[in-house]
C-alpha positions in Angstrom: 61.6 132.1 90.0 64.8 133.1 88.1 65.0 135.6 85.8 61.6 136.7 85.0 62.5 137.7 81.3 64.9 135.2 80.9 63.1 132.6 78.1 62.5 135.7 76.2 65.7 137.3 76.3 68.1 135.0 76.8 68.7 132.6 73.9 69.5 128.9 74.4 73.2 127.9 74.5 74.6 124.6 74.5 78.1 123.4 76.1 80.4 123.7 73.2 82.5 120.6 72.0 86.0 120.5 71.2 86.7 120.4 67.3 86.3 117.1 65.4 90.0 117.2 64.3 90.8 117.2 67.9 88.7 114.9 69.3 89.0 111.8 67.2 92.4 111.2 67.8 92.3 111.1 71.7 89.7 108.9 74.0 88.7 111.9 76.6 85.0 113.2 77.2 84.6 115.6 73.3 83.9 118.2 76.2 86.9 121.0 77.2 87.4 119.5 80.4 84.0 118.1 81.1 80.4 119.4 79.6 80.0 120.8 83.4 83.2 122.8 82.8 82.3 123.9 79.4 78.9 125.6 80.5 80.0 127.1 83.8 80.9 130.4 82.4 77.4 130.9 81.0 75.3 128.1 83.6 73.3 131.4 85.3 72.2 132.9 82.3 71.0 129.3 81.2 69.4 128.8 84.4 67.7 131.9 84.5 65.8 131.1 81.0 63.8 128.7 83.8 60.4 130.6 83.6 58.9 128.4 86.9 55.6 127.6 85.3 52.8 126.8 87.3 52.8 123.3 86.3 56.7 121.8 85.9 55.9 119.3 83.4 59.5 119.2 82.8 59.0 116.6 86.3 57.1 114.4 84.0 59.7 114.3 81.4 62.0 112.8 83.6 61.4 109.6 85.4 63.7 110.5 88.3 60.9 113.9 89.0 63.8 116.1 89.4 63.6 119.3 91.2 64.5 121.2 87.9 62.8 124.9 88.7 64.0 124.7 91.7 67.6 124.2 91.0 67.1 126.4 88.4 66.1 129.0 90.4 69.5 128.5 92.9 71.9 128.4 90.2 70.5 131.7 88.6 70.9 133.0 92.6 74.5 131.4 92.5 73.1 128.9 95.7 75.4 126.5 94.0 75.1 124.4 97.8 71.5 124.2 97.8 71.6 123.8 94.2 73.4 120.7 95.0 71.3 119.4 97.7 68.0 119.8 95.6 69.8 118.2 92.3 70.8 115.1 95.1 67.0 114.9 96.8 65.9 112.8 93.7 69.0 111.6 91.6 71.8 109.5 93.0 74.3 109.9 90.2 73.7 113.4 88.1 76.8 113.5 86.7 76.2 110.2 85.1 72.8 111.1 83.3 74.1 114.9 83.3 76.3 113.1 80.4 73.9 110.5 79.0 70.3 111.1 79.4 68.6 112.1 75.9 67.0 115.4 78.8 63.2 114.3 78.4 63.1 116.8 80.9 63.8 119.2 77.9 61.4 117.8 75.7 58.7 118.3 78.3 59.5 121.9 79.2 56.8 124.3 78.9 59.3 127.1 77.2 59.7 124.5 74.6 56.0 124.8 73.4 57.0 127.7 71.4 60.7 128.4 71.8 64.1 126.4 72.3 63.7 124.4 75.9 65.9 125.2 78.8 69.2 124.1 78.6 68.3 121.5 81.6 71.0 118.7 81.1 73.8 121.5 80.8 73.2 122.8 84.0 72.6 119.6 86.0 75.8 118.2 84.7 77.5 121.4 85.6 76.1 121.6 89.2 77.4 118.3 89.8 80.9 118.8 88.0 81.3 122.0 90.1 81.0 120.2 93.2 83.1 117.4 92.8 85.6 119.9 91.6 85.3 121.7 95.0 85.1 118.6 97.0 81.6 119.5 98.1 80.4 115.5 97.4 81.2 114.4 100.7 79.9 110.5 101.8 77.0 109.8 103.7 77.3 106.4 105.9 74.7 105.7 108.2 73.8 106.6 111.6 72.9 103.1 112.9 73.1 99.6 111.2 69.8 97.6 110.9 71.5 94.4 111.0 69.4 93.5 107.7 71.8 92.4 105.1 70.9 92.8 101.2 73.0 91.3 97.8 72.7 93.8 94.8 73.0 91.2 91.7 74.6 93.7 88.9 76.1 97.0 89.5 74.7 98.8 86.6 72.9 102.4 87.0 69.4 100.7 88.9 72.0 98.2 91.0 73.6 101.3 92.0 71.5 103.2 93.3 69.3 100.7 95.1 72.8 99.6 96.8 73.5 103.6 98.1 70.0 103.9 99.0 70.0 100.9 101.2 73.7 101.3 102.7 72.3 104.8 103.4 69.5 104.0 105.5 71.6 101.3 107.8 71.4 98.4 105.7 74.7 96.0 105.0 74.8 95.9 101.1 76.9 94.1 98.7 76.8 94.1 95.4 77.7 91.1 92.8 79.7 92.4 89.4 80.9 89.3 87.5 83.4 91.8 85.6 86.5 92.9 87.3 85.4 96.4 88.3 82.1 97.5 89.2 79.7 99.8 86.7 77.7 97.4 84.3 77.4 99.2 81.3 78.6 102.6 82.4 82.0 101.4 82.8 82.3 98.6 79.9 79.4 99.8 77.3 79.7 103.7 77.5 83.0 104.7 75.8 85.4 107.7 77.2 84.6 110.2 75.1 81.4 110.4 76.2 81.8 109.3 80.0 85.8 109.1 81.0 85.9 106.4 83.5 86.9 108.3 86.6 83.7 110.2 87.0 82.5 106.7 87.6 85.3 105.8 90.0 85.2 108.3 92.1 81.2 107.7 92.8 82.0 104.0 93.3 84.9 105.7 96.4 82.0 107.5 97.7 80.1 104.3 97.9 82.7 102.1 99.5 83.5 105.0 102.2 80.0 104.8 102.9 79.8 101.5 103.6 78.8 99.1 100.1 80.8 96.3 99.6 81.5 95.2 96.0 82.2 91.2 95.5 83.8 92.1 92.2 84.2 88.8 90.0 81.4 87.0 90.7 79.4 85.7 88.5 75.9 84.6 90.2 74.5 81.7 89.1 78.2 80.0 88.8 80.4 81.0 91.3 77.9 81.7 94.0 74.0 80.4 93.0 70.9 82.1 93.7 70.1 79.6 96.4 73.0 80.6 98.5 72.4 84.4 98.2 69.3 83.7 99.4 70.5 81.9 102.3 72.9 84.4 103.2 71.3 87.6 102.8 67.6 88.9 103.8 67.1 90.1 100.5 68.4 90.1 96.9 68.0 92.7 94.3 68.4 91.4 91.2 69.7 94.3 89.0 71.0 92.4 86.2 69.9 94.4 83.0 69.0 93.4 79.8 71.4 91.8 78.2 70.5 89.4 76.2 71.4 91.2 72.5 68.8 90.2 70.1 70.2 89.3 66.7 70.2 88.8 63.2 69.7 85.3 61.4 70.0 86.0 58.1 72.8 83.7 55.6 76.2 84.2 56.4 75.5 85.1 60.1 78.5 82.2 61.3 81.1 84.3 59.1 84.0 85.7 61.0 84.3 89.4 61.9 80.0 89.7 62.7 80.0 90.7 66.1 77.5 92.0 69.2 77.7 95.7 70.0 78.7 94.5 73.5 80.9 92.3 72.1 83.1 94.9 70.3 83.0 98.0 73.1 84.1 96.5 76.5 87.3 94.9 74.2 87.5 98.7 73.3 87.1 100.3 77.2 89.4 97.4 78.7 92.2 98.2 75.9 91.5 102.4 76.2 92.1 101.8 80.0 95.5 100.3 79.4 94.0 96.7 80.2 95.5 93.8 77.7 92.8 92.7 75.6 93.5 89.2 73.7 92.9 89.1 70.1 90.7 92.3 70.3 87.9 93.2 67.7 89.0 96.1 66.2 88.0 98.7 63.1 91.4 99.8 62.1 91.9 99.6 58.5 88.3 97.7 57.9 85.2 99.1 56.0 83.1 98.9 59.2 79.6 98.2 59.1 76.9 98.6 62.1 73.0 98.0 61.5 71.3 99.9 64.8 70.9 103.5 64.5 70.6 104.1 68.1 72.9 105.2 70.9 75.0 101.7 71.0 75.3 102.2 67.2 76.8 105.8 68.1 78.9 104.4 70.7 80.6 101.7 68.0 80.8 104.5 65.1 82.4 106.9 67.4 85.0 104.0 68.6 85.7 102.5 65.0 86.6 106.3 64.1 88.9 106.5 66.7 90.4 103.1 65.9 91.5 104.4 62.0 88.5 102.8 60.5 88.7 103.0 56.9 85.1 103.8 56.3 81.4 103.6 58.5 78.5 102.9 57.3 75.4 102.9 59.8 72.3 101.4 58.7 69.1 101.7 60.2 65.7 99.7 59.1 63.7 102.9 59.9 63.0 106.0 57.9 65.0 109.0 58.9 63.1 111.0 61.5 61.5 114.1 61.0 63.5 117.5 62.0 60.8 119.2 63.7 58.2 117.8 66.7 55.5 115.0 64.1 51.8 116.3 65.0 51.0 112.6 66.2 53.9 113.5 68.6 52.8 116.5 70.6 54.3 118.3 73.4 55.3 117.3 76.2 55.8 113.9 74.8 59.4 112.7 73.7 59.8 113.4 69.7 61.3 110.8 67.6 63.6 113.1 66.0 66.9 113.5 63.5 69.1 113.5 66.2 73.2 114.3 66.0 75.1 112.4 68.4 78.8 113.4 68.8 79.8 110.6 67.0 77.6 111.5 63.8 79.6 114.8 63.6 83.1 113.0 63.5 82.6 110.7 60.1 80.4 108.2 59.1 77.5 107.5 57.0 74.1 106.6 57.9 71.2 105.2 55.9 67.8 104.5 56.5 65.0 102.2 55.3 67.4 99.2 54.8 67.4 95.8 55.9 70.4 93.6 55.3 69.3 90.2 53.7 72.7 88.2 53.5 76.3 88.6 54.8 78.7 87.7 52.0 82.1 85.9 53.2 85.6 85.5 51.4 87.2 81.6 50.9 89.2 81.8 54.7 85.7 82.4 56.0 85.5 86.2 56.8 82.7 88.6 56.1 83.3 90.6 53.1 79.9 92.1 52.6 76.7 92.9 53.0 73.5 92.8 51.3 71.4 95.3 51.5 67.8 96.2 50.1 65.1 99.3 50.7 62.1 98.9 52.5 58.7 100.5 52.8 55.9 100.6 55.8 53.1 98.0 53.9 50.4 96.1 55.9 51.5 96.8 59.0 54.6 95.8 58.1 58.4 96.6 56.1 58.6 95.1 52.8 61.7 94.9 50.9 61.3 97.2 47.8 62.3 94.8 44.5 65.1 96.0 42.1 67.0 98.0 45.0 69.4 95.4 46.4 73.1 96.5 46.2 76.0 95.2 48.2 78.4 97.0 50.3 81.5 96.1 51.4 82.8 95.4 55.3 85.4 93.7 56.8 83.7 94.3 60.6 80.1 94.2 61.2 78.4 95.3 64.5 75.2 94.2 65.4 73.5 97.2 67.5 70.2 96.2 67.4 68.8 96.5 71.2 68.3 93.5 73.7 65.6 91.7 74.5 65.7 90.6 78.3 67.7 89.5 80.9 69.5 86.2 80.5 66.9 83.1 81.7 69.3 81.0 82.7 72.2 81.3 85.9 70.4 83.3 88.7 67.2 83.8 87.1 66.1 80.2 86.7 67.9 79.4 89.7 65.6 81.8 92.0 62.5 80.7 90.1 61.1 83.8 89.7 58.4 84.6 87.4 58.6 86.1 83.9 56.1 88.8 82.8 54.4 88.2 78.5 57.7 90.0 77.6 60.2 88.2 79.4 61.5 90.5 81.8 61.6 89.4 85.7 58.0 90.1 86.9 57.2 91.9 89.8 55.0 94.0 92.1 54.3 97.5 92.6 56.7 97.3 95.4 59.5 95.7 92.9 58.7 92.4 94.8 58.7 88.9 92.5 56.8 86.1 92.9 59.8 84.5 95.4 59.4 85.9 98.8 62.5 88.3 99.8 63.9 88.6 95.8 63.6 92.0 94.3 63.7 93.3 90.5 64.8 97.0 89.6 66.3 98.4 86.5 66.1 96.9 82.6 66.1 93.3 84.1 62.5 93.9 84.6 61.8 97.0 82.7 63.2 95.7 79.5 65.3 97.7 77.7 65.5 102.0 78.5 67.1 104.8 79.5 69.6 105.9 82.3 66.8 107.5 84.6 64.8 104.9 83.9 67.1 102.4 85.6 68.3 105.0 88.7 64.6 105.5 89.5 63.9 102.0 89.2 67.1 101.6 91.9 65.9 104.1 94.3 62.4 103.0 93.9 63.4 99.8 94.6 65.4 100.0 97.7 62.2 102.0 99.2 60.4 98.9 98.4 62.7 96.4 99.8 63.1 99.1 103.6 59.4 98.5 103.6 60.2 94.7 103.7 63.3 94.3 106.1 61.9 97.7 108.5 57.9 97.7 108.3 58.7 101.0 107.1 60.6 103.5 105.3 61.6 107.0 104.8 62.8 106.5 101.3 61.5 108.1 98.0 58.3 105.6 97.6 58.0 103.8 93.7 55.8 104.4 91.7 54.1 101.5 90.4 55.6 99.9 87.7 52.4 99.4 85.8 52.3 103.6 85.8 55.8 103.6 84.7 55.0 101.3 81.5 52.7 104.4 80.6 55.1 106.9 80.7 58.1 107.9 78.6 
C-alpha cells in the first residue's frame, strides 16, 4: 500500500483554481495550466492518503473498474511509468474523465465512510497530464491487420474508444462524425474552460497515427445510409448518443430567443475556436435564463458569464440537495448532493422548486419573460403551489433539461434495429442488436449518463464485436448491460 498513515494524517487537498476575476474573462481550462499541473506538486502526498482496503469498492464506483489502489500506490512510490500503464489497462482517455467525471470512484471510497475520500480524480488527471507533458503517450498501431473492417457511427467518448480498441487489435476502423471535426460532445458540448480543445486533439493524433480513419462530415443516414455501411463494412457500431433534447411545451415556446442547450454551446465552441459562426446565440447584454440544474446548465451559465451576460438565473424543478450524504443514500452509493461547479462560483443565481408555466414575448416576437411558480412533492407528484407565481425577466432562454434518446429517424430506422421500453437502441449482453453485424455502445443505448459510462460502454463494446469478426478476443470482456442498468 502507500502510506500506511496517510488517510489519518494527511488531509484531503484539492487542485486549486485560478481566481474568479481571472478566469471569466478568458476561455482556458479555470485550472493554472491544467488541473494535472495544478496537483503535481502535492499528487504523492494525495496518493498516499490511498489506505488499499481489502475490498476497493472505489472499483465499483466507477464503471470503467479502474486500477485506483494500485496507481495510487505507484504514484506515492513516484512509478509515475507504471502508474501510467495501470491508469491505461482500463481507461482509454483519463485525461478526458480526469476533467469531467463527477469521481464516483470517490463517492465509493472506503476512507470516505468516515473522513474526506481520496483525492482520486486529482491524481488520475495529473498522471495523465504528466505524461503527455513528457511525451510518454506514445501510439500503439497493430501488429497484424485482420482484414475485418468496422464503421464507428458517432465519435463521441463510447465511439471512441470502441474505434482505438478495435484499430488496436488489427481491425480497419472508421469512424462517421457528421460535424467538421471529430469529438461528439467533448469537442462541441464541453466548453474550454473546463476541457480546452487540444487535450482532445492531441488523442484524436494518437488515433490517426495508429491507424483510425475519421470520415469527418458525414452525416449517416443522408450522405451515406445505413444500408451501405452495411454493405461495406463487417460491422457497424452505432455510437450516436442521445441526442434528442427533450423539451418544454408550455405557451410562448415559438417565441424567439428559447433555445436548446446544444443549440447555444457548439455556436459558443465554434466561435471560441476562432470559427465564424452566422447569426450566433449569444448572452451578452441579455438577462439570461436556463431551466436544468445539471452539468449542461453549468456549461451555458459558465459561457453566458463569459459572454457579458447581464444577469443568470438557473432554475431547477427540484429541491436543493442536501449538503451531507441523505440516510436513504448510504455509502458507497452516489449522493445527490449541493454540488459547486466552477461555473456556480463565477455569478449566477440558482433556484429550486420551480417550474416555468408560460414564456412571455414582446410585440416583434421575442421572449421577454418568464413565468415562474413553486412546487411541492404531492401524490407522487410536483404541484404548483397557488399564490407564488412571479415573473422574471430574460431576453435568452436555455433549455437544459436532459435528452431522451437517440434520434429514430436517419440511421436508426434505416438499419431496423430494435428499440428497448425506453427508446434507446436495444441490444445484447454482447452490445449486439436485433440486425446481425450492427452494434450499440454509449448513451445511444444507455440513455442518457456519464463520461465512464460511455468509454466503458466503447471498450466493452469493441470486445463484443472481436468476438464476432475473430471467434475470439483478448479484449476487456462487457459486462452485461442488464448489470450495468443496476449500477451507478
Amino acid at each position: 500500500m502507500a502510506d500506511p498513515k496517510g488517510f489519518i494524517t494527511t488531509p484531503r487537498r484539492v487542485a486549486e483554481r485560478r481566481p474568479v476575476a481571472e478566469r471569466i474573462h478568458d476561455w482556458r481550462e479555470v485550472y493554472p495550466g491544467t488541473p494535472g499541473r495544478a496537483l503535481l506538486p502535492i499528487i504523492s502526498e494525495q496518493a498516499g492518503r490511498c489506505m488499499d482496503c481489502g475490498i476497493p469498492f472505489c472499483h465499483t464506483g466507477c464503471p470503467l473498474g479502474n486500477l485506483i489502489p494500485e496507481w495510487n500506490d505507484l504514484v506515492w512510490r513516484r512509478d509515475l511509468d507504471e502508474a501510467l500503464e495501470r491508469l491505461h489497462a482500463t481507461n482509454n482517455f483519463p485525461e478526458f474523465t480526469g476533467r469531467l467525471c463527477p469521481a464516483p470512484c470517490e463517492t465509493a471510497c472506503v476512507v470516505g465512510i468516515n473522513r474526506d475520500a481520496v483525492t482520486i480524480k486529482n491524481v488520475e488527471v495529473a498522471i495523465i497530464d504528466k505524461a503527455w507533458d513528457e511525451r510518454r503517450v506514445k501510439p500503439q498501431p497493430p501488429e497484424w491487420h485482420t482484414g475485418k473492417t468496422v464503421a464507428v457511427v458517432g465519435s463521441g467518448q463510447a465511439g471512441l474508444a470502441a474505434a482505438q480498441q478495435l484499430t488496436r487489435v488489427g481491425h480497419t476502423v472508421a469512424v462517421y462524425e457528421r460535424a467538421e471535426e471529430p469529438g461528439g460532445l467533448l469537442r462541441y458540448g464541453i466548453p474550454e474552460f473546463k476541457m480546452e480543445k487540444a487535450v482532445l486533439d492531441r488523442r484524436i493524433r494518437q488515433m490517426r497515427e495508429e491507424g483510425t480513419n475519421f470520415r469527418n462530415g458525414v452525416n449517416v443516414g443522408v450522405d451515406v445510409t445505413g444500408q451501405q455501411l452495411k454493405e461495406r463494412y463487417d460491422v457497424v457500431v452505432l455510437a450516436t448518443g442521445s441526442t434528442v433534447a427533450r423539451d418544454l411545451q408550455v405557451p410562448g415556446r415559438e417565441l424567439n430567443g428559447i433555445h436548446q442547450a446544444m443549440e447555444y454551446l457548439p455556436q459558443s465552441n465554434r466561435a471560441t475556436r476562432g470559427r465564424e459562426v452566422p447569426n450566433q446565440i449569444t448572452a451578452k447584454g441579455k438577462d439570461v435564463v436556463i431551466i436544468g440544474g445539471g452539468d449542461t446548465g453549468a456549461d451555458c451559465l459558465g459561457t453566458a458569464i463569459r459572454q457579458g451576460a447581464a444577469s443568470i438565473t438557473q432554475l431547477e424543478i427540484m429541491p436543493r440537495p442536501p449538503q451531507e450524504r441523505p440516510g436513504h443514500q448510504p455509502w458507497p452509493t452516489y449522493p445527490m448532493l449541493y454540488r459547486v461547479a466552477s461555473a456556480h462560483e463565477e455569478g449566477g443565481e440558482r433556484i429550486y422548486s420551480v417550474s416555468t408555466s408560460e414564456f412571455g414575448g414582446d410585440a416583434d416576437g421575442n421572449v421577454a419573460d418568464l413565468k415562474i411558480s413553486e412546487v411541492v412533492f404531492e401524490g407522487g407528484k410536483l404541484e404548483a403551489i397557488e399564490g407564488t407565481e412571479k415573473r422574471i425577466p430574460a431576453q435568452l432562454v436555455l433549455l437544459a433539461m436532459g435528452f431522451t434518446g437517440p434520434e429514430r429517424n436517419g440511421v436508426v430506422e434505416q438499419l431496423g434495429v430494435a428499440l428497448d421500453e425506453r427508446g434507446n437502441v436495444a441490444r445484447d449482453q454482447a452490445y449486439a442488436t436485433d440486425v446481425d453485424g450492427v452494434f450499440v455502445c454509449g448513451d445511444a443505448g444507455r440513455g442518457q449518463s456519464l463520461i465512464v459510462w460511455a468509454i466503458a460502454e466503447g471498450r466493452a463494446c469493441a470486445a463484443g464485436v472481436d468476438q464476432f469478426l475473430s471467434g475470439s478476443t483478448k479484449l476487456p470482456k462487457p459486462i452485461p448491460p442488464t448489470a450495468r442498468q443496476m449500477m451507478v
